[in-house]
C-alpha atoms as a printed R data frame, in Angstrom:
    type eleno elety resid chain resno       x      y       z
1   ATOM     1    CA   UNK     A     1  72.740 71.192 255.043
2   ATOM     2    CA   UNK     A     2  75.036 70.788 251.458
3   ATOM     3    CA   UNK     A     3  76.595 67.219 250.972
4   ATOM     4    CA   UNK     A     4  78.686 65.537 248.607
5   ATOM     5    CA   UNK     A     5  75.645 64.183 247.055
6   ATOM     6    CA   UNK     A     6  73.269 66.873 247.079
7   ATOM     7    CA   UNK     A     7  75.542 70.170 246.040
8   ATOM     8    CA   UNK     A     8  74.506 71.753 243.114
9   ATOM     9    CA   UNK     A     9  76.138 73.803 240.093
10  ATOM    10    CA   UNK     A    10  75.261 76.777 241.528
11  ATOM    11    CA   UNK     A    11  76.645 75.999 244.968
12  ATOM    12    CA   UNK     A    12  79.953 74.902 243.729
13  ATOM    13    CA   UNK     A    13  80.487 77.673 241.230
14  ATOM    14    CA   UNK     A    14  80.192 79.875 244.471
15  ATOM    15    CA   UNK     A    15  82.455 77.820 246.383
16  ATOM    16    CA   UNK     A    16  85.044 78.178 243.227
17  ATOM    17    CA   UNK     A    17  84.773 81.872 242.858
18  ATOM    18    CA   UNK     A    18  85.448 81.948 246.784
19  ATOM    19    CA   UNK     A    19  88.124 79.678 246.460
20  ATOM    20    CA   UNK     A    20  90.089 81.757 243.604
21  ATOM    21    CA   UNK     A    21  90.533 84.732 246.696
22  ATOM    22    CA   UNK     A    22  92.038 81.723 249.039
23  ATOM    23    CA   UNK     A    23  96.108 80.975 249.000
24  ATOM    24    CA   UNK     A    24  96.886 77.159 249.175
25  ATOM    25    CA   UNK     A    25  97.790 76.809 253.197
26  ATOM    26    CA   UNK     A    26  98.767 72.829 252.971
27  ATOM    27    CA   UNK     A    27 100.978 70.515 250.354
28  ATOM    28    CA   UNK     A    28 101.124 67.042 250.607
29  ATOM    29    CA   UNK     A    29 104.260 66.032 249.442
30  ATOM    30    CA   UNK     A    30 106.083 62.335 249.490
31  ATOM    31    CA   UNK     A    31 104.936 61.226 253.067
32  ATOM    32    CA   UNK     A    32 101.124 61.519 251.608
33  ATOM    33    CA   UNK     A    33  97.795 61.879 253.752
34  ATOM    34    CA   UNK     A    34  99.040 61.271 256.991
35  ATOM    35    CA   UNK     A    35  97.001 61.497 260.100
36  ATOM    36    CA   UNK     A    36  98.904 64.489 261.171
37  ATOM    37    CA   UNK     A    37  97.815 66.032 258.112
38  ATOM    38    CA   UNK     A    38  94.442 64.854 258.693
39  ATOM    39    CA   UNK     A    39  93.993 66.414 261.853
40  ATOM    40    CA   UNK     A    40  95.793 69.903 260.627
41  ATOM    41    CA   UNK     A    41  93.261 69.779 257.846
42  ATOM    42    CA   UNK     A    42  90.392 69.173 259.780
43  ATOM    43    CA   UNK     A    43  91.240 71.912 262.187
44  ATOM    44    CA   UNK     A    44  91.626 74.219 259.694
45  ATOM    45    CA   UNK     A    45  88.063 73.526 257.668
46  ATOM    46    CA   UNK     A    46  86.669 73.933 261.232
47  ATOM    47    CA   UNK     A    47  88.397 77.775 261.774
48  ATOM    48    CA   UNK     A    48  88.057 78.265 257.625
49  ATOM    49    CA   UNK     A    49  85.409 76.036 256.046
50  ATOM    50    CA   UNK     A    50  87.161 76.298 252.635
51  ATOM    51    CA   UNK     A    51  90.394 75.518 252.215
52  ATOM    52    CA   UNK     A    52  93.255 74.646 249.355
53  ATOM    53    CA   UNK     A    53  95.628 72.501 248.873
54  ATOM    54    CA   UNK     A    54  98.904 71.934 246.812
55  ATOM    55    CA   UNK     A    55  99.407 68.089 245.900
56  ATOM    56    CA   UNK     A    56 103.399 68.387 244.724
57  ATOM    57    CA   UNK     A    57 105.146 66.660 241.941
58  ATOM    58    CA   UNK     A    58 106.751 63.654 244.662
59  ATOM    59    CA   UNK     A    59 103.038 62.755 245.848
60  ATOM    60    CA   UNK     A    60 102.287 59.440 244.988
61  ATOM    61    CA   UNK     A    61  98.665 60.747 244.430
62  ATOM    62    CA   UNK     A    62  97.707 62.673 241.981
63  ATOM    63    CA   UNK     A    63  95.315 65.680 243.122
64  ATOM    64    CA   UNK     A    64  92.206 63.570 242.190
65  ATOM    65    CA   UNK     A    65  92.836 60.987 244.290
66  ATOM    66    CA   UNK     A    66  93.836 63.204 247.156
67  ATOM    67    CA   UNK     A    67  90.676 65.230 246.776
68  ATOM    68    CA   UNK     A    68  88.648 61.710 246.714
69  ATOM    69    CA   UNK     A    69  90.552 60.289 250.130
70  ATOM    70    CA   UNK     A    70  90.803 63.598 251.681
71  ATOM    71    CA   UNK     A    71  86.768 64.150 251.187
72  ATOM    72    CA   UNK     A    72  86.076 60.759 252.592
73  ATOM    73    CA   UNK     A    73  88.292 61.191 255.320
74  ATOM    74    CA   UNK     A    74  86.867 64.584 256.344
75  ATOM    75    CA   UNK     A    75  83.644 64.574 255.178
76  ATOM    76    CA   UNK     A    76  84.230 67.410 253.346
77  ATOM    77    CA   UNK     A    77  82.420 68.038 249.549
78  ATOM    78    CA   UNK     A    78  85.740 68.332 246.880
79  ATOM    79    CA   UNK     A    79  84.940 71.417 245.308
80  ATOM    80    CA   UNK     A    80  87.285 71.818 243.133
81  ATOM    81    CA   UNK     A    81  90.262 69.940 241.750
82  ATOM    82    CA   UNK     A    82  92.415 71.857 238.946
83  ATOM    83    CA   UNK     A    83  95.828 71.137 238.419
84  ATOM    84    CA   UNK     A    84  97.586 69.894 241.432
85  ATOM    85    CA   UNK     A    85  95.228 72.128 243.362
86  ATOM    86    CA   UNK     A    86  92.789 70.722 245.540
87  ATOM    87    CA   UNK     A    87  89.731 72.891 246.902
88  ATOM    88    CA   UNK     A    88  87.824 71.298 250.153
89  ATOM    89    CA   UNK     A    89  84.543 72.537 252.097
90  ATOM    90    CA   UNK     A    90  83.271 71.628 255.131
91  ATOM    91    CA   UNK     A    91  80.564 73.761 257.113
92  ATOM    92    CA   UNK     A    92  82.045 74.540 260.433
93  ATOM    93    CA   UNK     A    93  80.865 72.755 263.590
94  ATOM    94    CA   UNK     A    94  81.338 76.158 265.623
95  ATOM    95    CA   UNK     A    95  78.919 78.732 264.850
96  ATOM    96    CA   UNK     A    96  80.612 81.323 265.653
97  ATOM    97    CA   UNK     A    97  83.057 80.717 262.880
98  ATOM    98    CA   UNK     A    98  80.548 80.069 260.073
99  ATOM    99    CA   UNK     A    99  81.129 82.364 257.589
100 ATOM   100    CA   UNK     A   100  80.416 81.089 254.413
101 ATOM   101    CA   UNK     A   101  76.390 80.877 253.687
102 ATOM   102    CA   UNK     A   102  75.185 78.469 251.114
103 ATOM   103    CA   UNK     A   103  71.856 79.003 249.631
């Protein structure tokens, strides 16, 4: 299984060039990483595996440290942090909606 720790080059450049096809489905705004954000963004790396994210101009974060507290949080690997975009992956728990293979 990929972690944080053990993901290499390769794997995240394929996680990226997914990632570029994939609209940004959350924004944390002013209120910042709340738990009912939490639990929508879980939820949705468990139907989606990857996901984006929009960190907006009122965010007391910046996207780097969202993309640090959010992967903690979720146990997710940051895959990408560009802008105020934040790309997360986390291999599904259901089977049934793995989709993305990581060799």
């Amino acid at each position: 299984m990929v972690t944080k720790e053990n993901i290499t080059g390769k794997q995240r450049a394929y996680l990226r060039s997914l990632a570029n096809k994939v609209p940004a489905i959350f924004q944390i705004g002013k209120e910042g990483i709340s738990p009912n954000l939490i639990k929508q963004l879980s939820d949705a790396l468990t139907a989606r595996e990857l996901i984006k994210i929009h960190v907006l101009e009122n965010c007391e974060l910046s996207a780097r440290e969202a993309s640090d507290e959010l992967s903690d949080i979720l146990e997710a690997i940051p895959v990408q942090t560009i802008g105020s975009k934040v790309v997360l992956y986390r291999r599904s728990d259901d089977e049934k909606k793995r989709t993305i293979v990581i060799k």
